[in-house]
C-alpha positions in Angstrom: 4.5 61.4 23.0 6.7 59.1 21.7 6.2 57.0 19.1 6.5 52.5 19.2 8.5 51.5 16.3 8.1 48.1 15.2 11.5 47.6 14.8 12.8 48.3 18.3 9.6 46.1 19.7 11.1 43.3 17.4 14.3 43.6 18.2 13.8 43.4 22.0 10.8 41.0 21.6 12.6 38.6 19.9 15.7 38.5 21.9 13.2 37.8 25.1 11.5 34.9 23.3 14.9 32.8 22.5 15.8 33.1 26.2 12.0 32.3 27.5 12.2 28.8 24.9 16.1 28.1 26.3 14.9 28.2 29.9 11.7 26.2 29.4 13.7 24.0 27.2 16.5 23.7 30.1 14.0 23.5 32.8 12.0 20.6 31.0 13.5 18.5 28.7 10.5 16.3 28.3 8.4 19.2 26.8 11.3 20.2 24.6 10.8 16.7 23.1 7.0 16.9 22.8 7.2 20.1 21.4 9.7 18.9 18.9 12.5 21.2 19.6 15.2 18.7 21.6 17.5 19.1 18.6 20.4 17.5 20.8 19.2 14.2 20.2 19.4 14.2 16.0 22.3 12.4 16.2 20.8 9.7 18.1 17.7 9.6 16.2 19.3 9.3 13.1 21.5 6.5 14.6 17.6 4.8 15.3 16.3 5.7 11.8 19.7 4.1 10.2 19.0 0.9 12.3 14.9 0.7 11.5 15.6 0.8 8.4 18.4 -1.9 8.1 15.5 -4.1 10.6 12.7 -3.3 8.0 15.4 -4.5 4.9 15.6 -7.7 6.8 11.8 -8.1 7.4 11.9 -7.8 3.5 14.1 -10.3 2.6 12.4 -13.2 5.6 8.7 -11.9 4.2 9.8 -12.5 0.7 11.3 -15.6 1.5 8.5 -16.9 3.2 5.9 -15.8 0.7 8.0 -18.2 -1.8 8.0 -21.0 0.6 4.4 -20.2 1.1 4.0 -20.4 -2.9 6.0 -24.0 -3.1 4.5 -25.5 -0.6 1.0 -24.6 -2.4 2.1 -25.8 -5.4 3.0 -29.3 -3.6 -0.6 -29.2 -2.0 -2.5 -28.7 -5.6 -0.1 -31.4 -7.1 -1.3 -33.9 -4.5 -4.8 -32.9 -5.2 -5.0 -33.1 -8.8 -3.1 -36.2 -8.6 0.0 -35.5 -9.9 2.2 -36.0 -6.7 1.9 -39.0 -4.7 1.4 -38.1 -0.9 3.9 -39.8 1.0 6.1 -38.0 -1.7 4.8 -34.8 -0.8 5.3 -35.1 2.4 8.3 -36.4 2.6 9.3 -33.1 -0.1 7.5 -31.1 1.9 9.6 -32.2 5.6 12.8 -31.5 3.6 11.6 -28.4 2.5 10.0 -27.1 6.0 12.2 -28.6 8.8 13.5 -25.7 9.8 10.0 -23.7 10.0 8.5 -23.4 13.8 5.1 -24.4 12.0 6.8 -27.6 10.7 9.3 -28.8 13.6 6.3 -28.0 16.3 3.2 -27.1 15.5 2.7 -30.3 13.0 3.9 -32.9 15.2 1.6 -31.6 18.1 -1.6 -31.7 16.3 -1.1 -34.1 13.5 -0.8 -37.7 13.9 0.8 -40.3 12.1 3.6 -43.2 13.2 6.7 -41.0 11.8 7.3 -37.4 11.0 6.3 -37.7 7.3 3.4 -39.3 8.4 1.8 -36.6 10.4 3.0 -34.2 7.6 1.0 -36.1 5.3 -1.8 -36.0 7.7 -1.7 -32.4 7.5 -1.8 -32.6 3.1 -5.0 -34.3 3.8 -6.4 -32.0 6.1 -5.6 -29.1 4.0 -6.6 -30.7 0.9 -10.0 -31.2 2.3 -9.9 -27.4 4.1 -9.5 -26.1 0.0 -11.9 -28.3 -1.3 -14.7 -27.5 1.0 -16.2 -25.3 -1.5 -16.6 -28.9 -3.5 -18.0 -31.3 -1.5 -18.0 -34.3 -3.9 -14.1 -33.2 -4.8 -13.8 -32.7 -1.2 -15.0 -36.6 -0.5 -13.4 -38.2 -3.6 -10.1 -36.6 -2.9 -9.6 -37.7 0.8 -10.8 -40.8 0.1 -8.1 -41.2 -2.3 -5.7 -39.7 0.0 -6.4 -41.8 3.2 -6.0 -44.9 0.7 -2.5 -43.6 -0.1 -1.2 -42.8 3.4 -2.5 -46.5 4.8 -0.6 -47.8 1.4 2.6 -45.8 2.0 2.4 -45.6 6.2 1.2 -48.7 6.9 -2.0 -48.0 9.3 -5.2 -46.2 9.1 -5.1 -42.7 8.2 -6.7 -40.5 11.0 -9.7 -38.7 10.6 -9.4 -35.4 9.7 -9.6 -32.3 12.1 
C-alpha cells in the first residue's frame, strides 16, 4: 500500500484552496469584504483614511478654537459677576466677540429679550450669572439684583425676569 506524504497532500491541497477563495471571492464580492480579503480596494481606502484624517485635523483646530471662545467668554461672565465688568460692557464685548456663532446670531435673540441686540445678550449675562450662582442663593439674589439695576441704567427699560 502506498504511503500519503504530507508534502504531495500540501502541495495539491494548497493549490485547491487559492482557487476555492478566488472563485468565492469572484462570485461574492460582498463576502470578500466581510471577510476582509477585497484587497482591490486599498487604494481607495487609503484615499478615505488620508481624507478622515485631514476632517479630524480640522475638527481639532474648530474644537480648540471653540474651547477658547468658550474660556473668554467665561472669563467675561465671572468679571460681570464679581463686579469688575460693567454689563452693558460685557455684552456689548461679548456680541463682538460671538456674532458669528449660531448660538449668538440665533439662538439668543429667540429666547432672550431686550430692546436691541446687546440688550438681549445682556439678558442672557444675567441669566447665566444667576444659573452659576445657584449654589449661592444670597450671591445668587444680590447679584441679579445688581445686574437688573445695571441693564434698566444702561438699556433704558426694565430688565426681564429671568428664565
Amino acid at each position: 500500500m502506498a504511503r500519503i506524504r504530507y508534502v504531495r497532500v500540501i502541495s495539491v491541497a494548497v493549490p485547491i484552496a487559492v482557487m476555492v477563495m478566488l472563485g468565492w471571492v469572484a462570485a461574492d464580492p460582498v463576502l470578500a469584504e466581510a471577510a476582509g480579503i477585497d484587497v482591490w480596494n486599498v487604494g481607495r481606502l487609503e484615499d478615505e483614511l488620508r481624507d478622515a484624517n485631514i476632517a479630524g485635523d480640522e475638527l481639532t483646530k474648530i474644537n480648540t478654537a471653540n474651547q477658547s471662545q468658550y474660556q473668554m467668554n467665561q472669563a467675561i461672565l465671572y468679571d460681570v459677576i464679581n463686579g469688575k465688568r460693567k454689563l452693558a460692557i460685557a455684552a456689548d464685548q461679548l456680541w463682538k466677540m460671538n456674532q458669528q456663532s449660531s448660538g449668538y446670531l440665533h439662538v439668543i435673540p429667540a429666547i432672550r429679550k431686550g430692546p436691541t441686540i446687546v440688550a438681549k445678550v445682556a439678558h442672557n449675562l444675567i441669566c447665566n450669572a444667576s444659573q452659576e450662582l445657584c449654589q449661592n442663593p444670597l450671591q445668587q439674589r444680590q447679584v441679579v439684583a445688581r445686574l437688573r439695576a445695571e441693564y434698566e441704567a444702561a438699556f433704558g427699560v426694565a430688565a426681564p425676569q429671568i428664565e
